[in-house]
PDB file of N, CA, C and O in Angstrom, chain B, residues numbered from 101:
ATOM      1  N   UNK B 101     -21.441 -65.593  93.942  1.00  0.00           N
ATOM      2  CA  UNK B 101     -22.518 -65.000  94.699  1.00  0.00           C
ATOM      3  C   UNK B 101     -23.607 -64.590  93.710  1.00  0.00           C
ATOM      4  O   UNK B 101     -23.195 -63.833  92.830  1.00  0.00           O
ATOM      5  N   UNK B 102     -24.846 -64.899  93.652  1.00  0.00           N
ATOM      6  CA  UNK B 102     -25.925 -64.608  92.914  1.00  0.00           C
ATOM      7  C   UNK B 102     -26.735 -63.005  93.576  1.00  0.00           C
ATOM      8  O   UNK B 102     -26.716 -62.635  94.750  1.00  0.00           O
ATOM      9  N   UNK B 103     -27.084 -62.627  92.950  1.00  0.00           N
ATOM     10  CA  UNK B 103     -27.485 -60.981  92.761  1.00  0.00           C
ATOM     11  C   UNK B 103     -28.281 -61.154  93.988  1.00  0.00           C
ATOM     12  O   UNK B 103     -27.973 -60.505  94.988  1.00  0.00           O
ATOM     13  N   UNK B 104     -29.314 -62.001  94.006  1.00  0.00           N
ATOM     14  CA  UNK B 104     -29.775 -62.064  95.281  1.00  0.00           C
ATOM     15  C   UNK B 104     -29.600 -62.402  97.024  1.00  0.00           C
ATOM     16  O   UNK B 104     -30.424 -62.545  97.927  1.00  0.00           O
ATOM     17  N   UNK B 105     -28.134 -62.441  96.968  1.00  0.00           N
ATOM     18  CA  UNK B 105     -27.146 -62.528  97.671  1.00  0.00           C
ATOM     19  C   UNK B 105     -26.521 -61.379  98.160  1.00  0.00           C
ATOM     20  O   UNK B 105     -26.161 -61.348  99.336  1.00  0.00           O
ATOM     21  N   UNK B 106     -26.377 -60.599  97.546  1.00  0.00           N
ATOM     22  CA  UNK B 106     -25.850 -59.302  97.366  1.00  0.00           C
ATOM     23  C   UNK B 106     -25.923 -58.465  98.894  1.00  0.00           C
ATOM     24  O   UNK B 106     -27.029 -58.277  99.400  1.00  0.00           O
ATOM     25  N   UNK B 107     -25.041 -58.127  99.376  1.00  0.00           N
ATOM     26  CA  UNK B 107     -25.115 -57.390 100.261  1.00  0.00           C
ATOM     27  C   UNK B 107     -25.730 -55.978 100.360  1.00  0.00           C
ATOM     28  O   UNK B 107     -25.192 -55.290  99.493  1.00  0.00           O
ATOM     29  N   UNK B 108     -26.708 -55.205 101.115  1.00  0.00           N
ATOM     30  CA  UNK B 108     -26.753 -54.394 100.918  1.00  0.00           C
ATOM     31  C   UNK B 108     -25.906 -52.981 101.072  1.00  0.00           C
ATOM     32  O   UNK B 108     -25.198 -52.981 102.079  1.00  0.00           O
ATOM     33  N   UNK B 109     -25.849 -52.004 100.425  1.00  0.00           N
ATOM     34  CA  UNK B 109     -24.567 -50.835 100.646  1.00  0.00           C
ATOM     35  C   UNK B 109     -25.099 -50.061 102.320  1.00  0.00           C
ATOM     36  O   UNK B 109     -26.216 -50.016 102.835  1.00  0.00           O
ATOM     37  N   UNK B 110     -24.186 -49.701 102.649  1.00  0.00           N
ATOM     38  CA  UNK B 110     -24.163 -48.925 103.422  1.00  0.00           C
ATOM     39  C   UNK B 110     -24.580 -47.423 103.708  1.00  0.00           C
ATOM     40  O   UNK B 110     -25.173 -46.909 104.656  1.00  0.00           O
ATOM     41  N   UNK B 111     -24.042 -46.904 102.523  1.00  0.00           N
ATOM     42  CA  UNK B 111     -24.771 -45.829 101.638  1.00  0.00           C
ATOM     43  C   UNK B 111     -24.882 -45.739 100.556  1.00  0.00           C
ATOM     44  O   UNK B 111     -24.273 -46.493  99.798  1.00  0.00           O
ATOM     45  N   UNK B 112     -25.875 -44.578 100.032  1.00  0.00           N
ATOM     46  CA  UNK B 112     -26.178 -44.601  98.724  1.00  0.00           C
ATOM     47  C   UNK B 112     -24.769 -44.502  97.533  1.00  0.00           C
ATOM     48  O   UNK B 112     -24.830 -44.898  96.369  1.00  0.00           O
ATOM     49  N   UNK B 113     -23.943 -44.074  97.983  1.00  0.00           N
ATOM     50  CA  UNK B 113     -22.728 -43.897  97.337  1.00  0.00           C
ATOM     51  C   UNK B 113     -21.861 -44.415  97.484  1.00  0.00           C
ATOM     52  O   UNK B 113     -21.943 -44.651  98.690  1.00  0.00           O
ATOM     53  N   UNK B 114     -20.677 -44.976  97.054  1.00  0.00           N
ATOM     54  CA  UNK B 114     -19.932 -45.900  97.082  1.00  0.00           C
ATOM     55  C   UNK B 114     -20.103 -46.683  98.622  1.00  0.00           C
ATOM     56  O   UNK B 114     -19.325 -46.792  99.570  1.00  0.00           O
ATOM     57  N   UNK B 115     -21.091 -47.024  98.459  1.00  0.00           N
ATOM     58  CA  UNK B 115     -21.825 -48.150  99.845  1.00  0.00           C
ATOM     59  C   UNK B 115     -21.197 -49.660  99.999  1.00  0.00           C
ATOM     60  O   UNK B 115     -21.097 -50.292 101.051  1.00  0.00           O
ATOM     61  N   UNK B 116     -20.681 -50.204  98.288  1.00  0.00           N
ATOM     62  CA  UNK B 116     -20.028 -51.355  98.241  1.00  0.00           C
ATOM     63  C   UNK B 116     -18.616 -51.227  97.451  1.00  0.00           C
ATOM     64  O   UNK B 116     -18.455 -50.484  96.482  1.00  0.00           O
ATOM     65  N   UNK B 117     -17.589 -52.089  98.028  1.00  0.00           N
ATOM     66  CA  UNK B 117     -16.457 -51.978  97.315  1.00  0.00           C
ATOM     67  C   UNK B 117     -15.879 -53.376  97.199  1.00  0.00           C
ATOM     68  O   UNK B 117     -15.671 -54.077  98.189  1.00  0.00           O
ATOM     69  N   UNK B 118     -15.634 -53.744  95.992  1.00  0.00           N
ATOM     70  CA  UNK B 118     -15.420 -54.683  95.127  1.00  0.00           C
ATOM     71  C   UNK B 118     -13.812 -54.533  94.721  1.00  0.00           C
ATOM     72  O   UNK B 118     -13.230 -53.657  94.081  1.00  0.00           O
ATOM     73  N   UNK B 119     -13.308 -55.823  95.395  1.00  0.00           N
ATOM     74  CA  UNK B 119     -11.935 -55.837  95.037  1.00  0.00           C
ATOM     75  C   UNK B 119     -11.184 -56.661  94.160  1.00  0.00           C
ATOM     76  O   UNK B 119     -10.354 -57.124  94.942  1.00  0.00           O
ATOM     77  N   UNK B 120     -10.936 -57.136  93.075  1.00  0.00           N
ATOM     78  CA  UNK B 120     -10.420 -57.821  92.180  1.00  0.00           C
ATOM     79  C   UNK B 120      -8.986 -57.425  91.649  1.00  0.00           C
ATOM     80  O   UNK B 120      -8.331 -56.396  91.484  1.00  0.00           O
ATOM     81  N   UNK B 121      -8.815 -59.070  91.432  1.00  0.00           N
ATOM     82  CA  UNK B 121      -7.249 -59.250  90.750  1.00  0.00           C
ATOM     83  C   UNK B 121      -7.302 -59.312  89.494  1.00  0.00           C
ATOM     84  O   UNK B 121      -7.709 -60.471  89.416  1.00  0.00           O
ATOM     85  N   UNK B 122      -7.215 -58.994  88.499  1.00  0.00           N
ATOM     86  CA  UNK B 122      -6.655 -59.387  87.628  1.00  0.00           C
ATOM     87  C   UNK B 122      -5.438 -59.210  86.529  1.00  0.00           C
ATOM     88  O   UNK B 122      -4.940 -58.087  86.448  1.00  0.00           O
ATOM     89  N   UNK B 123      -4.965 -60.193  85.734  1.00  0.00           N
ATOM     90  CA  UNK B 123      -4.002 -59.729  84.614  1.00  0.00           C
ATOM     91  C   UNK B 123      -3.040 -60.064  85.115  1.00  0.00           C
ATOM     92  O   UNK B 123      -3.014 -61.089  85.796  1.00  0.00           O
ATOM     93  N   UNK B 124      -1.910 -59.256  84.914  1.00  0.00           N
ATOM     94  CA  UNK B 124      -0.595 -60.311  84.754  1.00  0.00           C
ATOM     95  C   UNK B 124       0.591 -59.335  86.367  1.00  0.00           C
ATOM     96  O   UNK B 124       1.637 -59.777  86.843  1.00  0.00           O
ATOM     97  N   UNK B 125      -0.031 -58.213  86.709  1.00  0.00           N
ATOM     98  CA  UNK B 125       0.389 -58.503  88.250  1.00  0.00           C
ATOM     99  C   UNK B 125       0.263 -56.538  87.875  1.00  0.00           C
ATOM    100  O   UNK B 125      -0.003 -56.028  86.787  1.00  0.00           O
ATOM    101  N   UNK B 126       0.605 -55.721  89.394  1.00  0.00           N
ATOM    102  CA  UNK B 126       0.286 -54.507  90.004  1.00  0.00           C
ATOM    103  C   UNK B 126       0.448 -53.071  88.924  1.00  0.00           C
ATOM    104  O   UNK B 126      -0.151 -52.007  88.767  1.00  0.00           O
ATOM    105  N   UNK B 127       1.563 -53.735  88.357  1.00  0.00           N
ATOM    106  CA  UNK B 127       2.018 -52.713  87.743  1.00  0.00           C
ATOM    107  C   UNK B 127       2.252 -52.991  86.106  1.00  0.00           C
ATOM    108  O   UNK B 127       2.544 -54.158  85.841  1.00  0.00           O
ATOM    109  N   UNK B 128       2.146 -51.923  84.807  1.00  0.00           N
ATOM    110  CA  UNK B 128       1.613 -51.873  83.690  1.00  0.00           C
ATOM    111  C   UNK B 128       3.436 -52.891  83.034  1.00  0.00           C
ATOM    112  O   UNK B 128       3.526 -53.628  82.052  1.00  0.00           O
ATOM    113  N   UNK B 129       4.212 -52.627  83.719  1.00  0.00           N
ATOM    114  CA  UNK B 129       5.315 -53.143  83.188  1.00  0.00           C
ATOM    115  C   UNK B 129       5.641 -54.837  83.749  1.00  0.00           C
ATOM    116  O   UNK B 129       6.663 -55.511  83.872  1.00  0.00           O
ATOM    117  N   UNK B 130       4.206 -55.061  83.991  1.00  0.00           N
ATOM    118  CA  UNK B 130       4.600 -56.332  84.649  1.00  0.00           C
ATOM    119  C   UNK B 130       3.829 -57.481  83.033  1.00  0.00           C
ATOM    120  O   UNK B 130       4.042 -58.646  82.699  1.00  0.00           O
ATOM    121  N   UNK B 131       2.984 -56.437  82.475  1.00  0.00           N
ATOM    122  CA  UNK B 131       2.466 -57.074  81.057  1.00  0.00           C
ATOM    123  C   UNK B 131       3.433 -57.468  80.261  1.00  0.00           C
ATOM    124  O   UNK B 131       4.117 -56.563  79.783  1.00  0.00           O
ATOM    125  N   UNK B 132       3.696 -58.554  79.973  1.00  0.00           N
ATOM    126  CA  UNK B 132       4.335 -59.438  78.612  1.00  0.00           C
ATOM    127  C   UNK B 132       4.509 -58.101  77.511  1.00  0.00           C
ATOM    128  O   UNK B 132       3.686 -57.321  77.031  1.00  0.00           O
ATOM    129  N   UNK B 133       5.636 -58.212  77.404  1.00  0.00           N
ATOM    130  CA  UNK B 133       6.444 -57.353  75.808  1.00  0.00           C
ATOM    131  C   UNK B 133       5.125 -57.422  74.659  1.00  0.00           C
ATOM    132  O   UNK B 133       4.426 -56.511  74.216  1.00  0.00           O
ATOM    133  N   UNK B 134       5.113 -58.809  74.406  1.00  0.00           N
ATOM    134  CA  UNK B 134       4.235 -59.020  72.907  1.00  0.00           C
ATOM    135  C   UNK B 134       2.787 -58.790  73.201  1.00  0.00           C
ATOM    136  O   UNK B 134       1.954 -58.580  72.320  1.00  0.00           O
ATOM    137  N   UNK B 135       2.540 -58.837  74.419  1.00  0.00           N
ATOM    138  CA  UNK B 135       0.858 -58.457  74.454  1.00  0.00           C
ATOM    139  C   UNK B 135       0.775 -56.972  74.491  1.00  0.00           C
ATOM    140  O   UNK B 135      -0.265 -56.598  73.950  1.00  0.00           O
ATOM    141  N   UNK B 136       1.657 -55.792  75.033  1.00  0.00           N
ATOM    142  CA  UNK B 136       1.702 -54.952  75.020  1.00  0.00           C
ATOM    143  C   UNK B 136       2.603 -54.293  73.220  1.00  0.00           C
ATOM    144  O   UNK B 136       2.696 -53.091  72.971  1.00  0.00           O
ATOM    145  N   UNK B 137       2.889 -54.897  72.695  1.00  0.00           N
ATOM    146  CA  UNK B 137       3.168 -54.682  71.190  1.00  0.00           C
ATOM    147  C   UNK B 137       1.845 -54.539  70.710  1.00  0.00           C
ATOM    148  O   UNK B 137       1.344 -53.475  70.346  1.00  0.00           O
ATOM    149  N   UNK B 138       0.962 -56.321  70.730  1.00  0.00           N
ATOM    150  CA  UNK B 138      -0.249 -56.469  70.123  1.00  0.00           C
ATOM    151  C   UNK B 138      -1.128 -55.296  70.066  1.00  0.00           C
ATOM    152  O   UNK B 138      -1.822 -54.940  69.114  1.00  0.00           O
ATOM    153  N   UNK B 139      -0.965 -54.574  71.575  1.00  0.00           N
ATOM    154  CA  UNK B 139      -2.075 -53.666  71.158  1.00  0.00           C
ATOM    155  C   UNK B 139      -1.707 -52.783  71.266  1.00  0.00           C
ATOM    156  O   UNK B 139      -2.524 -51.894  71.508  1.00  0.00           O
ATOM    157  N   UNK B 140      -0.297 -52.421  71.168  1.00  0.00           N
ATOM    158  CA  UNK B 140      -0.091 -50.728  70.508  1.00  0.00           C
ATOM    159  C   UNK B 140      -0.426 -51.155  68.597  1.00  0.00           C
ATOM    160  O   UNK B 140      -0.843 -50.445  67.682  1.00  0.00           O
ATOM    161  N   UNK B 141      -0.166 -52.056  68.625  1.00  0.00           N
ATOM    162  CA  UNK B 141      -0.437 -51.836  66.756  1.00  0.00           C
ATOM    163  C   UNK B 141      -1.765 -52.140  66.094  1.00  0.00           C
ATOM    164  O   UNK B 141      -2.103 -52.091  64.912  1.00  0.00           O
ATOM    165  N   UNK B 142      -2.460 -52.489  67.265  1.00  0.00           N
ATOM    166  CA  UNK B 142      -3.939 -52.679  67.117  1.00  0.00           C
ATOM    167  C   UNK B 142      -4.304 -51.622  67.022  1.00  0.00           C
ATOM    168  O   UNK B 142      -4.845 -51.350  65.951  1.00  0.00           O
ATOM    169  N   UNK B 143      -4.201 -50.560  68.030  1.00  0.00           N
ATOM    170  CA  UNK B 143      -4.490 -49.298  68.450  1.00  0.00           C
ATOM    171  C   UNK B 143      -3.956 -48.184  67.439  1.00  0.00           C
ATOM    172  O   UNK B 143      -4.491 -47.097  67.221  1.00  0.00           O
ATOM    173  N   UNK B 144      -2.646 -48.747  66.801  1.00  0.00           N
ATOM    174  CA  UNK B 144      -2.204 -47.456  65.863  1.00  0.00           C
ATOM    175  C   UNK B 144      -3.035 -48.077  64.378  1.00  0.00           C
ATOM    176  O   UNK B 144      -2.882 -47.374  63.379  1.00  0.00           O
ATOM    177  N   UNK B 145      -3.947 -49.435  64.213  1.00  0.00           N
ATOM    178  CA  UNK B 145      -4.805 -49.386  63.246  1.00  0.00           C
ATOM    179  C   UNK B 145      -6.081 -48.900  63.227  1.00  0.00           C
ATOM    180  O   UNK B 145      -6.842 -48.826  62.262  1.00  0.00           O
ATOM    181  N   UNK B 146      -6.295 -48.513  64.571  1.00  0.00           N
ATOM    182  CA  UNK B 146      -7.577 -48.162  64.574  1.00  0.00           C
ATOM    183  C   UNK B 146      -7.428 -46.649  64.451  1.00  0.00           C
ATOM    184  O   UNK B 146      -8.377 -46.168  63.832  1.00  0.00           O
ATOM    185  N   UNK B 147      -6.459 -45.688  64.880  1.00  0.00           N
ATOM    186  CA  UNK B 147      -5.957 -44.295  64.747  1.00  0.00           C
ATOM    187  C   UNK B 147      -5.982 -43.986  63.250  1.00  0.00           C
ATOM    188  O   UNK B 147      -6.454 -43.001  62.681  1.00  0.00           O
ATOM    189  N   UNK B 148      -5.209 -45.326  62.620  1.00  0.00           N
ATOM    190  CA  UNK B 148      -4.986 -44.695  61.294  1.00  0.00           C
ATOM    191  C   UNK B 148      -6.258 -44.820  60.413  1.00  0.00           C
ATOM    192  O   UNK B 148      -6.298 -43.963  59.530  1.00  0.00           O
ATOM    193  N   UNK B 149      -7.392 -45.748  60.441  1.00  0.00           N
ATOM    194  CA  UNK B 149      -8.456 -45.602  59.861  1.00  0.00           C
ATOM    195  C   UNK B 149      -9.925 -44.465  60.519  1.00  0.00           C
ATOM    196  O   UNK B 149     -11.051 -44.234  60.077  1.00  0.00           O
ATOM    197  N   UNK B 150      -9.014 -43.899  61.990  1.00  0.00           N
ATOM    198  CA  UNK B 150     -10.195 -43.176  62.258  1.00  0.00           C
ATOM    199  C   UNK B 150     -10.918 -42.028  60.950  1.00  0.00           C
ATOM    200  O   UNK B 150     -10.361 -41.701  59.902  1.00  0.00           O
ATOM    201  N   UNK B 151     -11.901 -41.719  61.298  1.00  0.00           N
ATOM    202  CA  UNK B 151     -12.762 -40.930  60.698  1.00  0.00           C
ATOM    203  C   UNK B 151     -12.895 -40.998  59.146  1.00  0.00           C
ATOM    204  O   UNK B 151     -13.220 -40.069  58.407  1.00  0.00           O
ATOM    205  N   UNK B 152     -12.545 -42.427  58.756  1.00  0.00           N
ATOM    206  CA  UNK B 152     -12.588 -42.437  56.978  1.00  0.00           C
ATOM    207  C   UNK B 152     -13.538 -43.200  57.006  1.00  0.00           C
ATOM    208  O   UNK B 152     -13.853 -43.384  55.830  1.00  0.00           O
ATOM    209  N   UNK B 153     -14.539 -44.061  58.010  1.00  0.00           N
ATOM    210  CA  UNK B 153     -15.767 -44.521  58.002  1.00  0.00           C
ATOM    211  C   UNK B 153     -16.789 -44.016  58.448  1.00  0.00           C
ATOM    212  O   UNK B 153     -16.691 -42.829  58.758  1.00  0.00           O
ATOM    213  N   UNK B 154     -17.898 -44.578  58.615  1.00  0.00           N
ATOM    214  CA  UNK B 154     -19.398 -43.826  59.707  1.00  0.00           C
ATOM    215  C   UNK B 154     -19.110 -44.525  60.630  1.00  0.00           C
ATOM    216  O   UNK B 154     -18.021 -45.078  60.478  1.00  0.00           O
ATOM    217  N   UNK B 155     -19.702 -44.785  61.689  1.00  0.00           N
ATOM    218  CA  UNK B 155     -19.434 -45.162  63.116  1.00  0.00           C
ATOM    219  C   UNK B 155     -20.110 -46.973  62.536  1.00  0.00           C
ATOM    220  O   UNK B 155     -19.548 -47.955  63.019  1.00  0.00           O
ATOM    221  N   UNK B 156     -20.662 -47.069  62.061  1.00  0.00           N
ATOM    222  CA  UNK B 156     -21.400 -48.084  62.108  1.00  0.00           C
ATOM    223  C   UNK B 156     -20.951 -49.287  60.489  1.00  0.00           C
ATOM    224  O   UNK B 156     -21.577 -50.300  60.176  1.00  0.00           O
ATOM    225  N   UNK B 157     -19.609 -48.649  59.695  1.00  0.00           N
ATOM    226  CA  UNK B 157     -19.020 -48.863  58.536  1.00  0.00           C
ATOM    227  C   UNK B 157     -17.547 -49.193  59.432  1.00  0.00           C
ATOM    228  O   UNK B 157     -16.509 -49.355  58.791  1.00  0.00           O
ATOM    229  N   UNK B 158     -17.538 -49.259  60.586  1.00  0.00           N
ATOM    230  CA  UNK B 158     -15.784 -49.000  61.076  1.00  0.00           C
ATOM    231  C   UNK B 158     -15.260 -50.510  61.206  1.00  0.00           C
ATOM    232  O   UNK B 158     -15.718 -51.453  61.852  1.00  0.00           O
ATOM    233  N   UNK B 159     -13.838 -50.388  60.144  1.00  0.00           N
ATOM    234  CA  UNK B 159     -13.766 -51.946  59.953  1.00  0.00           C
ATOM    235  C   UNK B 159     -13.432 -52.835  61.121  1.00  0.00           C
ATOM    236  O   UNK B 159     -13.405 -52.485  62.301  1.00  0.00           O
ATOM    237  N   UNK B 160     -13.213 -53.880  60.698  1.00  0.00           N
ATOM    238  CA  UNK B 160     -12.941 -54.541  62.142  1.00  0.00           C
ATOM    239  C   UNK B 160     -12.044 -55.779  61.762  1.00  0.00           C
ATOM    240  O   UNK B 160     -12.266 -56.982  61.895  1.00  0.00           O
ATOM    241  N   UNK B 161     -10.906 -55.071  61.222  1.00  0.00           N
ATOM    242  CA  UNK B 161      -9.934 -56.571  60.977  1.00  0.00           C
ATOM    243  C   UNK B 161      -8.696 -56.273  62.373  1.00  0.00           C
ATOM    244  O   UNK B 161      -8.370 -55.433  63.212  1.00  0.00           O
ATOM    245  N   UNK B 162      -8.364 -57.619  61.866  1.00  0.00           N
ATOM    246  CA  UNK B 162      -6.883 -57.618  63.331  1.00  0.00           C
ATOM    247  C   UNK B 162      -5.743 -56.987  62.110  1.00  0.00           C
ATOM    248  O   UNK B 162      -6.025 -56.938  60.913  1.00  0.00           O
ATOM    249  N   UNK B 163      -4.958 -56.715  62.460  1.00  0.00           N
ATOM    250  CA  UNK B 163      -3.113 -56.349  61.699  1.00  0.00           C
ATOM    251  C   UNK B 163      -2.862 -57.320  61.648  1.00  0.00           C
ATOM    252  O   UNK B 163      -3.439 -58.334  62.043  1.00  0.00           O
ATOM    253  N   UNK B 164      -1.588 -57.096  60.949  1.00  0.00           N
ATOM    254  CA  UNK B 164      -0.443 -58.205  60.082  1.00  0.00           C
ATOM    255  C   UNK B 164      -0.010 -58.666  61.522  1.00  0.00           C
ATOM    256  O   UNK B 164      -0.126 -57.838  62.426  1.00  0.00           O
ATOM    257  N   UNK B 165       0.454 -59.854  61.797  1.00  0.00           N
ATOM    258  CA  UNK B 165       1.217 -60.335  62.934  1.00  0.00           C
ATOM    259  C   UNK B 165       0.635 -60.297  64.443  1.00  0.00           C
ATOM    260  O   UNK B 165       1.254 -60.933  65.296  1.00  0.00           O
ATOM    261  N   UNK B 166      -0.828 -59.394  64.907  1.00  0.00           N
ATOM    262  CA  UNK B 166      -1.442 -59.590  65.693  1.00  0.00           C
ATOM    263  C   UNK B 166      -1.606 -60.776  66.326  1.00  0.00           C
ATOM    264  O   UNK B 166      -1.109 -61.051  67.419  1.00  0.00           O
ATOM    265  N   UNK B 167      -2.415 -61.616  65.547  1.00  0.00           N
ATOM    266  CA  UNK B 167      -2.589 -63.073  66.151  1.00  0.00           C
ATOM    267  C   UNK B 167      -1.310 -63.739  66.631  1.00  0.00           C
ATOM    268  O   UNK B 167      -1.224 -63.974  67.836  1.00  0.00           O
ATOM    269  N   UNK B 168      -0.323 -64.063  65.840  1.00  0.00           N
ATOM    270  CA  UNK B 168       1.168 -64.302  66.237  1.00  0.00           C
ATOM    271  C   UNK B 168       1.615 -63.723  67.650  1.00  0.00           C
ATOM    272  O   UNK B 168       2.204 -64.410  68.485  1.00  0.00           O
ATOM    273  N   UNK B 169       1.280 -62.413  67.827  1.00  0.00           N
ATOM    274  CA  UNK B 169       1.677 -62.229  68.652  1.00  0.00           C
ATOM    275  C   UNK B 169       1.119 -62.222  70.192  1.00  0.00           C
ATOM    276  O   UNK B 169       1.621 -61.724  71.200  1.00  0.00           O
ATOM    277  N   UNK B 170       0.181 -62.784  70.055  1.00  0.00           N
ATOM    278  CA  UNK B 170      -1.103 -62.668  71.167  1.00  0.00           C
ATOM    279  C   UNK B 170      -1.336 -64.822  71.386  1.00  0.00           C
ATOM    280  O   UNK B 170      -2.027 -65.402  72.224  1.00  0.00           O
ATOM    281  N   UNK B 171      -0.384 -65.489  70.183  1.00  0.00           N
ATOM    282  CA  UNK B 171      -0.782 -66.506  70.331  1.00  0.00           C
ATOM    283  C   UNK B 171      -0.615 -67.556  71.816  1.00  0.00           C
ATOM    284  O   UNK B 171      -1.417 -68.411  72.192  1.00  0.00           O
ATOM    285  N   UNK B 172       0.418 -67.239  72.331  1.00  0.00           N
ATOM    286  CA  UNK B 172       0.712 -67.913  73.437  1.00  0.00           C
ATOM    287  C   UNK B 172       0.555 -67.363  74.815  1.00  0.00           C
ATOM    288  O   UNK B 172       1.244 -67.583  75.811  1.00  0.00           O
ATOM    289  N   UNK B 173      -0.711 -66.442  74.636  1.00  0.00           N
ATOM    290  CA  UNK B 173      -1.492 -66.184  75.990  1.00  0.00           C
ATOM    291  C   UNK B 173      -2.940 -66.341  75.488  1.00  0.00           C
ATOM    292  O   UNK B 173      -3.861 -65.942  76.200  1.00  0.00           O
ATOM    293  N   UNK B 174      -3.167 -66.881  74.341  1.00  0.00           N
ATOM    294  CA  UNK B 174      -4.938 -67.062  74.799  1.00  0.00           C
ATOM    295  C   UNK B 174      -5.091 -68.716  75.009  1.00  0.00           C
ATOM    296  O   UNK B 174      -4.483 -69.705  74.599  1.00  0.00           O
ATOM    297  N   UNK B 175      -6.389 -68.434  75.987  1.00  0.00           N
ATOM    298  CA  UNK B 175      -7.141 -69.712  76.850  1.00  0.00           C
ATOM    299  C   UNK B 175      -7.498 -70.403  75.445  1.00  0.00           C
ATOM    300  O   UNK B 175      -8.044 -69.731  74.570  1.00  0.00           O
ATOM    301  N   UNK B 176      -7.231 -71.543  75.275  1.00  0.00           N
ATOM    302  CA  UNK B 176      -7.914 -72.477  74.552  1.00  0.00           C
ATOM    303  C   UNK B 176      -9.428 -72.911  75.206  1.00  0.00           C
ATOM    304  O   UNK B 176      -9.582 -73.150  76.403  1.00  0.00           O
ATOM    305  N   UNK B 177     -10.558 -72.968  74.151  1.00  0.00           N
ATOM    306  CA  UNK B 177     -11.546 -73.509  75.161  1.00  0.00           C
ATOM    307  C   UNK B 177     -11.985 -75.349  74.375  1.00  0.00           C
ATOM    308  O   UNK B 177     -11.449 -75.717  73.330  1.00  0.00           O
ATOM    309  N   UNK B 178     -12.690 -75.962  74.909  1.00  0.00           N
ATOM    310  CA  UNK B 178     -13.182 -76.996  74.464  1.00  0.00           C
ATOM    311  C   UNK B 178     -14.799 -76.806  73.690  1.00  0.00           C
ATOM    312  O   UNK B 178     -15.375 -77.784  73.213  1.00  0.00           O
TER     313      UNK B 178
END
């Protein structure tokens, strides 16, 4: 649907509601083991380098074994 398509709301406040699926199904335990590894250890690298940079110095590498473990759910593109 293009923007100019767009329905108008009903009211000014939650006037439209937008329903989407996504990910791997309802509930947080329905996520794959290793994708939910990937980013607890993503997340405990970004904890452990907090506040030893400026906001704009903050590194940006992946962890040891990240990619490995994230390898057999990403989309290949052409």
């Amino acid at each position: 649907m293009w923007l100019r398509d767009a329905p108008e709301p009903g009211q000014a406040i939650n006037g439209i509601e937008i329903d989407v699926t996504v990910g791997f199904g309802e509930a947080g335990a329905d996520v794959p083991g290793p994708l939910i590894r990937a980013m607890l250890i993503h997340v405990a690298q970004m904890y452990a380098v907090r506040g030893t940079f400026s906001l704009d110095q903050q590194p940006a590498g992946v962890p040891d074994g990240y990619e490995r473990l994230i390898a057999g759910y990403r989309m290949r593109r052409l």
